[in-house]
N, C-alpha and C positions, 0 to 999 in steps of 0.2 A: 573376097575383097572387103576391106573396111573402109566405109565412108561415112563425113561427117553429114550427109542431108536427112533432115528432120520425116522423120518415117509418123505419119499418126496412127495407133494403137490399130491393129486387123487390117492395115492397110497393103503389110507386106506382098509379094507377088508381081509389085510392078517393076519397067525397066529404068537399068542406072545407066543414064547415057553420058558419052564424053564430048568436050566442048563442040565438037562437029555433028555432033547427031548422032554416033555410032550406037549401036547397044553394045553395053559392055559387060554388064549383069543384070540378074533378077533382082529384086531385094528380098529377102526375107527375115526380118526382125533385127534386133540389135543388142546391145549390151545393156542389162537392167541396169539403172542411172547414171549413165555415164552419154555423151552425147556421140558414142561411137557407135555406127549399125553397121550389120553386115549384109552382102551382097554374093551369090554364086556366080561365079565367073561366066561370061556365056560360051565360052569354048565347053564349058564341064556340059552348061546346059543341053548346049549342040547334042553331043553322046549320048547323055541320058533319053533325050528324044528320040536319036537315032536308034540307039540299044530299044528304046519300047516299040518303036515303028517296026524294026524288024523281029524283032520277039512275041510278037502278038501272036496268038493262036488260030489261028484261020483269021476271021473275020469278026471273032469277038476280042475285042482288044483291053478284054476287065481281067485277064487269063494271062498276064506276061508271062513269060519266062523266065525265072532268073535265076542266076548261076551263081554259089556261093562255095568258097571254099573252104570258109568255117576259122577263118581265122585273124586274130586282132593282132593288130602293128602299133608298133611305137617308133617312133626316131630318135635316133639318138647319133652323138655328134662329140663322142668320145673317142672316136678312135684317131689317133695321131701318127701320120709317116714321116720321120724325117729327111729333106732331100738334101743328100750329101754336094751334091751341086751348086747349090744356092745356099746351105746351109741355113733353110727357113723350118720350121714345122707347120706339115700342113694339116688340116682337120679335115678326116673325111668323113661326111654324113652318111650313114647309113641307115636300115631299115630293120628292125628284129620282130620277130615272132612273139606277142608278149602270151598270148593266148588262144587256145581253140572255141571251137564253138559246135554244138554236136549239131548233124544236120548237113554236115558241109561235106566235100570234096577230100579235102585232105583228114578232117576225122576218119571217115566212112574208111580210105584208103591209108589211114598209117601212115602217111608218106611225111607231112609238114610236122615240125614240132616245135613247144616251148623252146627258147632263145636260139631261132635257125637265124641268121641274118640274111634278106634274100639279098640276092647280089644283081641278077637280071631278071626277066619273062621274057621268051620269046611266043609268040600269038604268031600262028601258019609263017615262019619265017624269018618274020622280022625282030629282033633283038634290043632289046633297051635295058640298057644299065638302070638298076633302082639308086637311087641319091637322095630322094624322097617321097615320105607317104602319099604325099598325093600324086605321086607318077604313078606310082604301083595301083593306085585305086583309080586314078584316071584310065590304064590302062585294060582291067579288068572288065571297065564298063563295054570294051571293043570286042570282049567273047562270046562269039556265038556256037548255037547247036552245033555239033562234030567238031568243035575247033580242039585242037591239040595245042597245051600250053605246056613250055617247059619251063622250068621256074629251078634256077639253080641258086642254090643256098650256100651259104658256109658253116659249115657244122663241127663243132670239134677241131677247127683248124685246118677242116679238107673243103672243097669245092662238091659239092654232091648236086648231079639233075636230077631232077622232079618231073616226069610227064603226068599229064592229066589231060582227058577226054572229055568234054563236057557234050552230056546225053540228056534229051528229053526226057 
């Protein structure tokens, strides 16, 4: 979230509430000289709590868990369909693979690669179209030990699934 209120230097960490009281982000830092700061959203925050709350190691909670599949995204918002119906062009955003990262899930496994586009993830079931980077990393933060993630790409012009197991 970008907001204009006046952050003082190390202050970051506190919450952005909305005219009723709501929290609505954290703040953390801003843009060097420019009066614009930013703020994490508190839905994001919610997850990342919840993902450490349940990830924790027994009872030492310095030990998270965390699940990485080893790979950077970009978005991009070149791709164009035309609908013969309305006769408009429409733009649809998508998600590409820019890069791996060793250490991860899909290095270790081969599976993900340089310019996959992913198209969905399904997490135990449930299905979400990717349209953008931050749904796909919003949704990542919901995997836990034994969860099965399928992650179907478009590669080459074909639809390809992806499963992956994430193990302690």
């Amino acid at each position: 979230l970008r907001h204009d209120d006046y952050i003082v230097g190390g202050s970051s960490g506190g919450g952005l509430f909305d005219m009723n009281g709501r929290l609505i982000g954290i703040t953390n830092g801003g843009i060097e000289n420019t009066s614009h700061n930013c703020a994490i959203p508190s839905s994001l925050v919610k997850k990342v709590v919840k993902n450490i709350i349940y990830n924790c190691d027994g009872s030492d909670c310095t030990k998270i868990q965390k699940f990485e599949l080893g790979i950077n995204t970009s978005w991009v918002d070149s791709y164009r369909e035309f609908d013969e119906t309305t006769g408009e062009i429409e733009i649809i955003e998508t998600v590409m693979i820019s890069g791996l990262v060793s250490g991860g899930k899909a290095v270790e496994e081969g599976t993900l690669q340089v310019h996959d586009t992913l198209v969905s993830v399904e997490i135990n079931g449930e299905k979400t179209m990717i349209t953008r980077e931050f749904t796909f990393r919003e949704l990542m933060l919901d995997v836990r030990v034994g969860d099965s993630v399928k992650i179907t790409v478009l590669r080459d012009g074909e639809e390809n699934q992806i499963s992956v197991t994430f193990e302690a």
